[in-house]
N, C-alpha and C positions, 0 to 999 in steps of 0.2 A: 696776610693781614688785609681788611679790610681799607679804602682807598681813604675812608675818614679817619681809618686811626693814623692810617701813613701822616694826612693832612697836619697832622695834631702832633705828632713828632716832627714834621718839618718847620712849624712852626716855633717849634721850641727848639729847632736845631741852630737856626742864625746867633740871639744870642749866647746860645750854650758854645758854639762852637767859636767864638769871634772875642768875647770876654776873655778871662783866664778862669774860667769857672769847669771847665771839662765835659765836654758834650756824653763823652763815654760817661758819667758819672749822672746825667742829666738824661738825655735820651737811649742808652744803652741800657739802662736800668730798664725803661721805661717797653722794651721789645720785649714782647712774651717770653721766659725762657725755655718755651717748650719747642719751638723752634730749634733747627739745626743751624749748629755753629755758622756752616757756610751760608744759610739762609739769612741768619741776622745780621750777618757782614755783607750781604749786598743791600739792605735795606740800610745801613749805618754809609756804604759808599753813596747812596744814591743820593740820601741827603746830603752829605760831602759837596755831593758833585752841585748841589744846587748852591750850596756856598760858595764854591769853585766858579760857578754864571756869576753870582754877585760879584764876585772880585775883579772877572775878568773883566766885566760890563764897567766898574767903576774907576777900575784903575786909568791913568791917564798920561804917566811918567814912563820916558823908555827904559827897557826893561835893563836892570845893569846882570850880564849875562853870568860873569864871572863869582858873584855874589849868589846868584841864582845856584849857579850851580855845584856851587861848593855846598850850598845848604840842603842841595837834593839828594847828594848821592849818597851820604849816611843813611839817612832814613830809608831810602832805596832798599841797599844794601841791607838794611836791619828786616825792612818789610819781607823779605824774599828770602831771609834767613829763619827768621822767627815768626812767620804770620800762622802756620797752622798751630805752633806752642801759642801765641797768644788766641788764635780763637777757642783753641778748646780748654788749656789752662787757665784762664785768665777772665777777665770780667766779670766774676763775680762779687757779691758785696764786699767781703771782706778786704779784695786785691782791690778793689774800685777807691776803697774806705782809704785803704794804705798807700793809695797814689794822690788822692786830694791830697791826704796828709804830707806827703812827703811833696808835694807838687809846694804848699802851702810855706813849707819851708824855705825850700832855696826862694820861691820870691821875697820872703820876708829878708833874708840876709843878703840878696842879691842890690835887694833896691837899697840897704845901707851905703853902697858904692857911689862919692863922691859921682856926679855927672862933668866929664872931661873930653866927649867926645861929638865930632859931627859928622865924621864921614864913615862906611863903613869900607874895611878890607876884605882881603882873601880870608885871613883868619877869622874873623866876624862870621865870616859866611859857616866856617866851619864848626866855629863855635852854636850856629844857630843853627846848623845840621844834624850834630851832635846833639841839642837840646829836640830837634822834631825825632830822630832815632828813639831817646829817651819818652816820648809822648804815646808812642806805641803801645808802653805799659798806662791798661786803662787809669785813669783817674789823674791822671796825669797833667793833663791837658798840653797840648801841641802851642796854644796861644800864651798861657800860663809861663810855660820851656823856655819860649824864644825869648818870650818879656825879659825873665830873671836872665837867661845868656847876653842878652843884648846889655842890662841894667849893669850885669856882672863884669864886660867889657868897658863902664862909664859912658853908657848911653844914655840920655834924661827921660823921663816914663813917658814924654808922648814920640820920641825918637824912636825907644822899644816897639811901642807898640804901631808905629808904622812898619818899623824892619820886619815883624811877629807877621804884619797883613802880607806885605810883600814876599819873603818867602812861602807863604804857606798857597799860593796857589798853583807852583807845578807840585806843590805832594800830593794836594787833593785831586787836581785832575788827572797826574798820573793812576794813583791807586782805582779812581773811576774807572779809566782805558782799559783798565785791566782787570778788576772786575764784571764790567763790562762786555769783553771778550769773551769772558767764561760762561757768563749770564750768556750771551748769545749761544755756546756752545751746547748749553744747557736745554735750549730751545724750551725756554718757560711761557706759561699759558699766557692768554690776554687779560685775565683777572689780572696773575701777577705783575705785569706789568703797568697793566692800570695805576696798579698801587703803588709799582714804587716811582712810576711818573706824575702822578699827583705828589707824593711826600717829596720830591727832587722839584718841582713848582711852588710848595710851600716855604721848603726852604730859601729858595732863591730870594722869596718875596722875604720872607724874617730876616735872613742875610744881610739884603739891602735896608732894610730898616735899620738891623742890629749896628750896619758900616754908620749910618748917619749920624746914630745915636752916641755912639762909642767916639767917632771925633769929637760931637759938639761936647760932649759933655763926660766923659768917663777916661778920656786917655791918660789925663794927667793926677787922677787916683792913687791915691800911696797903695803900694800892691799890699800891705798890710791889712787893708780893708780886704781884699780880694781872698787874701791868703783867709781870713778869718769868719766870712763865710762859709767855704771851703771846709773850715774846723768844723763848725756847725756842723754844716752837711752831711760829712764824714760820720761823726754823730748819731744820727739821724739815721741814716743808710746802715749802718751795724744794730741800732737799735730795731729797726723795721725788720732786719733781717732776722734777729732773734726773735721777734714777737712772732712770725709764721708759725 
């Protein structure tokens, strides 16, 4: 891809990926699908990874390890299980349509949960590990996941959606490293890199915006509203796909 279209997917990566709105549903859509599986997943990590700058840049709190890392190892684990079934089965309209959908759901029922809690534990962690494994499947959204786990544990919606920030940045840097690794293996031209280092620059910048925006003003959102875009969307996305 050219370094302006990367531009223009990084930009929509921040809040697509930081919302509960599904960046796979948003900017996955949006990657040529003529492209190879594996090519579109480093272009999908690269913005990741500039998300992954903005969090680490913004965070401020020492990191509680234990919680960390109860929430990494499922989705680890899932990544390394299921990543070539999800790039080549998976991400298309239809699977994308049925992950908003279903994404849409549990937060609607999750956020019915009395708000009861302020601290989190081990299980929390797991619970929010277990929900970034499940995010894997596109449409899903990894931000959307943790919200509803966290809400569904008696979290209050802007509790959620700090836990939601706070774990999701060793999944995205990990999966980065490691794409990464391969990409270097790869030994891809200076074009491509060009490009996916501009679209990992745009994101970073949307990111950090996306962080600003989302405390002052969007944390504390009934995820009903979120979920119900989402519908839309979903919508939308099956409709497009039939009209080709």
């Amino acid at each position: 891809m050219h370094p302006a279209e990367t531009v223009a997917l990084g930009l929509l990566q921040g809040p697509a990926e930081l919302f509960p709105i599904s960046s796979s549903a948003h900017v996955g859509l949006l990657i040529p699908r003529e492209l190879p599986p594996a090519a579109r997943k480093e272009i999908e990590v690269a913005l990741h990874l500039g998300t992954a700058v903005a969090l680490a840049l913004s965070e401020r709190e020492a990191p509680r390890w234990a919680l960390l890392a109860a929430a990494t190892v499922p989705p680890a684990l899932a990544g390394l299980a299921f990543e070539r079934f999800v790039e080549e089965r998976l991400g298309t309209p239809p699977t994308i349509a049925a992950g908003l959908l279903a994404g849409a759901a549990a937060m609607v029922a999750a956020d019915l949960v009395p708000p009861r809690r302020t601290e989190p534990g081990l299980v929390d962690g797991l619970a929010l590990g277990l929900a970034q494994a499940a995010a894997l499947f596109p449409g899903v959204s990894r931000s959307g996941a943790t919200r509803a786990a966290a809400r569904a544990r008696g979290f209050d919606r802007r509790a959620a959606a700090e836990l939601s920030r706070e774990v999701a940045l060793p999944v995205l840097a990990g999966a980065a490293v490691l794409k990464g690794y391969r990409l270097a293996r790869r030994r891809p031209s200076a074009g491509e890199l060009r490009a996916l280092a501009a679209g990992a620059a745009a994101a970073t910048l949307s990111s950090a915006a996306a962080l600003r925006a989302e405390r002052a003003l969007a944390a504390d959102a009934p995820l009903a509203a979120w979920a119900a875009y989402r519908a839309v969307l979903a919508v939308l996305v099956v409709w497009h796909d039939r009209a080709r």
